[in-house]
Legacy VTK file of the C-alpha trace (Angstrom):
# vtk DataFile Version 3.0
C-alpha trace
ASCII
DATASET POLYDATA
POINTS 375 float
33.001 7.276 -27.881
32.674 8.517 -24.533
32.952 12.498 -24.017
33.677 14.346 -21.113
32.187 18.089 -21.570
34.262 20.623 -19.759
32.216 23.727 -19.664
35.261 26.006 -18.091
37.931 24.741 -20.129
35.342 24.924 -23.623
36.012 21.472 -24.178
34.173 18.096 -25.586
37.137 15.797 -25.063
37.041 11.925 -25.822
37.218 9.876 -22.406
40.254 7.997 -23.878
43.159 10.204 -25.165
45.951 8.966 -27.222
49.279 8.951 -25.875
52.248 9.376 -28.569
54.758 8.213 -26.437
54.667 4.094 -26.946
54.402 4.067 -30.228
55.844 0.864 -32.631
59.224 1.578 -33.968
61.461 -0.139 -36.151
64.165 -2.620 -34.945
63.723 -1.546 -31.343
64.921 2.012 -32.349
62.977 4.553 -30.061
63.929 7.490 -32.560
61.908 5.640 -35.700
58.233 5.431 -35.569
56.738 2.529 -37.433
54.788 5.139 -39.432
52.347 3.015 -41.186
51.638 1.062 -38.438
51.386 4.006 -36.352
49.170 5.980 -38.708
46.966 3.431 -38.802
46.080 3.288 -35.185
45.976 7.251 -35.026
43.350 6.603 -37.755
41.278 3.998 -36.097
41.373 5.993 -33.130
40.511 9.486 -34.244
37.704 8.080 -36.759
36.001 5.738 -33.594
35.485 9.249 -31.984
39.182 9.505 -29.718
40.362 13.859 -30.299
42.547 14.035 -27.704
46.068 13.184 -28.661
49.226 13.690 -26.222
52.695 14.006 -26.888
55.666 16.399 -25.858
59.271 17.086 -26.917
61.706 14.433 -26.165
59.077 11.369 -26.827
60.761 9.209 -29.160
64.026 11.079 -29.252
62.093 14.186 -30.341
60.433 12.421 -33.068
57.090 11.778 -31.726
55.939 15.559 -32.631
56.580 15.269 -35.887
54.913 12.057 -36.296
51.779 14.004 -34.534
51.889 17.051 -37.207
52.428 14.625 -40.182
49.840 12.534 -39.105
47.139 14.795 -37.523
47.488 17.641 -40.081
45.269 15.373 -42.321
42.174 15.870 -40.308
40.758 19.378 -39.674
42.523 21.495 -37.528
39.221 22.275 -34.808
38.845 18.510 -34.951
40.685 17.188 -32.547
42.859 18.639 -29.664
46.741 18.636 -29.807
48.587 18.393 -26.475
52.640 19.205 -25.647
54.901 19.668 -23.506
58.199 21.903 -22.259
60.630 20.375 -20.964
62.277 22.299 -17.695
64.700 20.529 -17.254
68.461 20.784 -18.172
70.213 20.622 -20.916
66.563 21.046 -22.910
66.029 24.351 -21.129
68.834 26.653 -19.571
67.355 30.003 -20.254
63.609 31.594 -21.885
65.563 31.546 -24.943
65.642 28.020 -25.300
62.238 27.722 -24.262
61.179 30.348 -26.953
62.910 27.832 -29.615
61.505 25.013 -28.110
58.136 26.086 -28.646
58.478 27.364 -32.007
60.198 24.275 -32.866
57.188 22.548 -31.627
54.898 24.600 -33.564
56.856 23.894 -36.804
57.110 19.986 -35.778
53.255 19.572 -35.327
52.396 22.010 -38.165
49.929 24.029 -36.566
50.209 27.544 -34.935
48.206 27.252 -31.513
48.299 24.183 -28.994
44.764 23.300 -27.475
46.673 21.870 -24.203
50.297 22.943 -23.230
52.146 21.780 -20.656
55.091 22.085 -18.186
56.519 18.771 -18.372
57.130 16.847 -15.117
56.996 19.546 -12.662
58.812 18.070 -9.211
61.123 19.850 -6.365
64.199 19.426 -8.627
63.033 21.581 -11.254
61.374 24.408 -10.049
63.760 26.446 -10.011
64.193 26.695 -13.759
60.216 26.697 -14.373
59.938 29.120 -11.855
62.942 31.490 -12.946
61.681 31.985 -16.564
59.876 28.491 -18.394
55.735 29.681 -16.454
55.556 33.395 -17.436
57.258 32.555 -20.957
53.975 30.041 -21.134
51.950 32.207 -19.432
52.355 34.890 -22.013
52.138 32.712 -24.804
48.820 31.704 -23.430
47.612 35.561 -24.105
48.852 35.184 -27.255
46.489 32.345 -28.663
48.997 29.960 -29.040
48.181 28.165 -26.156
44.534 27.429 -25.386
44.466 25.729 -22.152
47.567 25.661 -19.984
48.960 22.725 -17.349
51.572 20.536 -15.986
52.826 17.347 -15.951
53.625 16.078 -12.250
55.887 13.280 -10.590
56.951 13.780 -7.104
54.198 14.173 -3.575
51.271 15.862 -3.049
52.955 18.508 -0.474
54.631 19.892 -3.555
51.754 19.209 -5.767
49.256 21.208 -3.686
52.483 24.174 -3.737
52.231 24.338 -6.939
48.495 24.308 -7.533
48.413 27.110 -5.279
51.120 28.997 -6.400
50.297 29.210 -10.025
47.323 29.654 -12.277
46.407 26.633 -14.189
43.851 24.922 -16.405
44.376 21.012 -15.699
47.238 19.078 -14.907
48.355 15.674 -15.647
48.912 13.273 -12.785
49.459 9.508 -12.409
46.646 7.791 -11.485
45.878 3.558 -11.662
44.092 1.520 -8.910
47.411 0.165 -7.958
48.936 3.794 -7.172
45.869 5.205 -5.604
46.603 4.466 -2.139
50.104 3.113 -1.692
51.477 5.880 -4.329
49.035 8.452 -2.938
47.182 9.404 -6.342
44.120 10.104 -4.066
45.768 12.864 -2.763
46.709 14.293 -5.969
43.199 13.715 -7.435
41.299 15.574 -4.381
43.818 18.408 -4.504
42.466 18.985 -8.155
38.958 18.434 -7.427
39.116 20.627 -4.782
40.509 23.657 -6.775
38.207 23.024 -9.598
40.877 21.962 -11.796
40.535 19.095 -14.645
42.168 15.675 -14.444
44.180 13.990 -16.963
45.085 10.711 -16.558
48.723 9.193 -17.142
49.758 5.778 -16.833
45.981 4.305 -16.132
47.611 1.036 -17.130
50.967 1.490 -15.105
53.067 2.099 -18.252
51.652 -1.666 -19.199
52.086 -3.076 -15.943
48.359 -3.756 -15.227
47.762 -5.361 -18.436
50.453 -8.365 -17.939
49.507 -9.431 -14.038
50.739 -12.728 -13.551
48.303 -15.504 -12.977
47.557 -15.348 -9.086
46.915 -11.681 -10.014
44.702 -12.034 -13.178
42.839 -14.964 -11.226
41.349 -12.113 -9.105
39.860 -10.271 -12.453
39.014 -13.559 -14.725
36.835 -14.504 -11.652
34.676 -11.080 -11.779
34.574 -10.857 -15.428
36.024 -13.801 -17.315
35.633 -11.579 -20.787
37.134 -8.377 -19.998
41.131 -7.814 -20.430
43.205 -6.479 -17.531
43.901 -3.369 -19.417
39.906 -2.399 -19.549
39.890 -2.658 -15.746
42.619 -0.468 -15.627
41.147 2.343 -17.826
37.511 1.935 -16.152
38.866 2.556 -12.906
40.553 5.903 -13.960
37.660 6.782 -16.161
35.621 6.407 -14.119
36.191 9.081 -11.453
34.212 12.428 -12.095
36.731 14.975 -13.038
38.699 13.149 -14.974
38.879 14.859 -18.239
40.594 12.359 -20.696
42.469 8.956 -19.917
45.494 9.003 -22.114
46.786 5.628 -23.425
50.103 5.129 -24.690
49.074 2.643 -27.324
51.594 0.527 -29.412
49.642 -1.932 -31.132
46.367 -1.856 -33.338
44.962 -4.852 -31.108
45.562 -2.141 -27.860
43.452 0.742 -29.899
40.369 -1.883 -30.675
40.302 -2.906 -26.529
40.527 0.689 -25.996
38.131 1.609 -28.070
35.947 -1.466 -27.016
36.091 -0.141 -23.131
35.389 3.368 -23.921
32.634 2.835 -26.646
30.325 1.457 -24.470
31.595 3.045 -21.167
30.670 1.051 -17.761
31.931 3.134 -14.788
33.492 0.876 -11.791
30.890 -0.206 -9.779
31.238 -0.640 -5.500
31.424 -4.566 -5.840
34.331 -3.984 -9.006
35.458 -2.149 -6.510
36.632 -4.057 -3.852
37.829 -7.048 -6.909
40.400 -4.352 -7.894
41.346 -3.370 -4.452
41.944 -7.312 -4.017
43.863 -7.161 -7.045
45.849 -4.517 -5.994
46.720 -6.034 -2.697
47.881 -9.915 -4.749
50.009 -7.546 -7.157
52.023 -5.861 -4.487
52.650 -9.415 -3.227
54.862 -9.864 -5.561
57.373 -7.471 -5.008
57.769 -5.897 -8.395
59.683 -3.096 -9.115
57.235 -0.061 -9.980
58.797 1.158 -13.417
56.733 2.564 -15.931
59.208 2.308 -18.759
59.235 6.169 -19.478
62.884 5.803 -20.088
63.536 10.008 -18.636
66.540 7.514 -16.973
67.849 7.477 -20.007
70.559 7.161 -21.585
73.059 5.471 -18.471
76.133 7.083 -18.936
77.379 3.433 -18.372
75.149 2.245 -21.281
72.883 0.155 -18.839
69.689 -0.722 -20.719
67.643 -0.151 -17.548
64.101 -0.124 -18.796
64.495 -3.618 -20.436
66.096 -4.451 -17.613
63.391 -4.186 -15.670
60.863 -5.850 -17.884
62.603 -8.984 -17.726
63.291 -8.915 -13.996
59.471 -7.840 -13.290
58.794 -10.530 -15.279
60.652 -13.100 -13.009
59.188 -11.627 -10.083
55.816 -11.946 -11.032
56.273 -15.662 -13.204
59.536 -16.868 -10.859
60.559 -18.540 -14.024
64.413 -17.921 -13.760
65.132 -19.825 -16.843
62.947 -17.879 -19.188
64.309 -14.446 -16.953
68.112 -16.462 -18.501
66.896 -16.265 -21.902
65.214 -12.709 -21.869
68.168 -11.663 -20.256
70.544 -12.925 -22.321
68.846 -11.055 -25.343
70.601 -7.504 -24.174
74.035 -5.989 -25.429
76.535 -7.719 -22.514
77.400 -3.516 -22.712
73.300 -2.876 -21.750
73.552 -5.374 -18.693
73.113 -4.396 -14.536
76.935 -5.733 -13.851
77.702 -2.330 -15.696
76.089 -0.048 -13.288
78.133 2.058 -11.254
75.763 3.501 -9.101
76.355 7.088 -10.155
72.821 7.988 -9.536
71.575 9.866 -12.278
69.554 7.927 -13.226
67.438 7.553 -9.480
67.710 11.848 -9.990
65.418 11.110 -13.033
63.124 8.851 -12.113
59.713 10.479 -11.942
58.671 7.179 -9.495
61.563 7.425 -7.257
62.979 4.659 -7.462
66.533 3.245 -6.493
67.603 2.450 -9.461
71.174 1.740 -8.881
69.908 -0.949 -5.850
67.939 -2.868 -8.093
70.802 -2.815 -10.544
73.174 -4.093 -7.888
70.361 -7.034 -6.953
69.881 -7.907 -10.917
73.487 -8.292 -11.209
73.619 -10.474 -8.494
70.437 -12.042 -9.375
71.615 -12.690 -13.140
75.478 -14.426 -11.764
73.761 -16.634 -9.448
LINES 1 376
375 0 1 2 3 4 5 6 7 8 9 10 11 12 13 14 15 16 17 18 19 20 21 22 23 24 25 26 27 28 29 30 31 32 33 34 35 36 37 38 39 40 41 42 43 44 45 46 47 48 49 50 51 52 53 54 55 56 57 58 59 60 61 62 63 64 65 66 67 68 69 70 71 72 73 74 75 76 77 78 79 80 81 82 83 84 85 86 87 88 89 90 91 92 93 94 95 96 97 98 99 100 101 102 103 104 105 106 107 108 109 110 111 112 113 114 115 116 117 118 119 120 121 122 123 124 125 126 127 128 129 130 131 132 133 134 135 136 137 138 139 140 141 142 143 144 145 146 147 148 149 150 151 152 153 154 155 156 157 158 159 160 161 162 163 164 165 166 167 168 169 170 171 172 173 174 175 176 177 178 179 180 181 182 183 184 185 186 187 188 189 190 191 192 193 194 195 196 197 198 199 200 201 202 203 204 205 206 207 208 209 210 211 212 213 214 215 216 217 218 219 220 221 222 223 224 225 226 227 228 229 230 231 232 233 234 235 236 237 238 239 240 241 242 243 244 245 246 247 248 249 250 251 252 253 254 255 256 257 258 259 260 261 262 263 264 265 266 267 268 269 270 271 272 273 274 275 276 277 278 279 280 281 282 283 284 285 286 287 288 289 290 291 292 293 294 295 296 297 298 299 300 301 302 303 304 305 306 307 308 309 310 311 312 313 314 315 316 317 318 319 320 321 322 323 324 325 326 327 328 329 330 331 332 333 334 335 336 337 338 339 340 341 342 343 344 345 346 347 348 349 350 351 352 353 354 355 356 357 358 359 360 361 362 363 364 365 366 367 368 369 370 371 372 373 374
């Protein structure tokens, strides 16, 4: 397994890091990990060489901890390195009170009484106020404690407030968005050269687009099959990000055993992205924006529409249109979802947009589905 050695944050961290936020679950339930199925990838993965493993407090309804301290807390506790996160946003945190019961919930949850990486979860204008009020210097000080190892932040919004809060705070690493379809039209360049530049480590979320980049339709997956006929679309994904310098780990948010193995094929026997791959995934890049699709990552912070609008699904079967134009199959797919769960139902409230760590209109796109879907 590939290691990235991090002599200022004491680190020998696995170049592939294992996200616990896609994990399988039972009848579609978010809230119930498929534990043995689960636990079996967490094994594969930790016993190929992966020690990294990410997850935070409201992943899988809050379950997702647990699963990491019942799982994990069979291996040795210096091992492997446990990431989490605080939420700072409302109603999770109101006051340093809840975040002092958040964290010793966590503790409790992953049964262990230090965190090698912490984080302030999805840092952006909106919340700043509450991280800045009382959630950094409650982490801060837990930091001097020992309970914290290495502290960071989680980050969805532009690099003007990125490189604000970079500045304004002292930090270990932070966690940032970065695929080769993002890196110029989403500006994860900038957010990668404003770390580099203050010496601060990289890790990578969504390398794969929240599975985007490993389901390009066929004009798109022409582009790769022609380079490499062998290699999936995922392991082009996770090269690219992998393959810049400080980049510390490349978190996957793996929900299948058959995910781990390519994972663990890609990283085993690392190839960085050469200049001629290069310019294929640039062309790539350029055929999938073609297509118009929408750029969700299926993180589900939307969630749950006060109108009961299944809007992540929603999205995978539109996406799916957009990129296939097969409206009959988009019929069927569409058809599968609660008639309660369906775009007709939006009301275009907005919360949901207020949410979205990618910005996007959500209640347009609701409005076009609907009209899409009656047509």
């Amino acid at each position: 397994m590939e290691k990235r050695k991090n002599v200022s944050l004491d680190a020998d961290v696995s170049l592939l890091g294992f996200g616990l936020m896609r994990l399988p679950v039972i009848g579609g339930d978010k809230g119930k990990i498929d534990y043995p199925k689960a636990q079996a990838m967490v094994d594969r993965a930790y016993k190929a060489g992966v020690n990294y493993f990410d997850t935070a407090y409201v992943y899988h309804e809050k379950k997702s901890e647990v699963f990491a301290g019942d799982t994990l807390s069979q291996y040795p506790r210096d091992s492997y390195y446990l990431a989490t996160k605080m939420p700072t946003w409302a109603p999770f945190v109101r006051s340093k009170d809840d975040a002092a019961r958040i964290f010793d919930e966590q503790l409790k949850k992953c049964k262990t009484d230090y965190f090698d990486f912490y984080l302030a979860h999805n840092l952006c204008t909106d919340y700043m106020g509450t991280f800045h009020d009382f959630v950094y210097e409650f982490l801060r000080k837990k930091k001097e404690e020992g309970s914290i190892r290495r502290l960071g932040f989680s980050f969805h919004d532009n690099p003007d407030v990125f490189k604000e809060i970079v500045k304004n705070y002292e930090w270990d690493f932070a966690q940032v968005q970065i695929n080769y379809m993002d890196w110029e039209t989403a500006d994860a360049k900038s957010l990668y050269k404003i770390l580099t530049e203050h010496k601060l480590s990289a890790v990578v979320m969504e390398p794969v687009k929240g599975g985007t980049l490993a389901k390009l339709n066929e004009q798109t997956l022409e582009v790769l099959k022609k380079a490499d006929p062998v290699s999936s679309p995922a392991s082009w994904a996770l090269r690219f990000a992998g393959s810049l310098p400080n980049v510390m780990t490349v978190l996957s948010g793996m929900s299948a055993i058959d995910q781990v193995e390519d994972n663990l094929k890609t990283f085993g026997n690392f190839r960085p992205i050469n200049k001629e791959e290069q310019k294929v995934l640039e062309e790539t890049a350029r055929a999938f924006h073609s297509t118009g699709t929408i750029p969700c990552t299926g993180c589900r912070y939307c969630m749950d529409c006060p109108s009961g609008v299944d809007i992540p699904h929603i999205f995978v079967h539109y996406n799916h249109y957009l990129l296939t134009k097969n409206k009959i199959n988009f019929g069927n797919l569409y058809q599968t979802l609660k008639n309660s769960g369906k775009a007709h139902n939006c009301t275009s409230c907005g919360k949901c947009a207020e949410l979205c760590p990618q910005k996007i209109d959500i209640p347009k796109y609701m409005k076009e589905v609907a009209e899409f879907s009656a047509s």
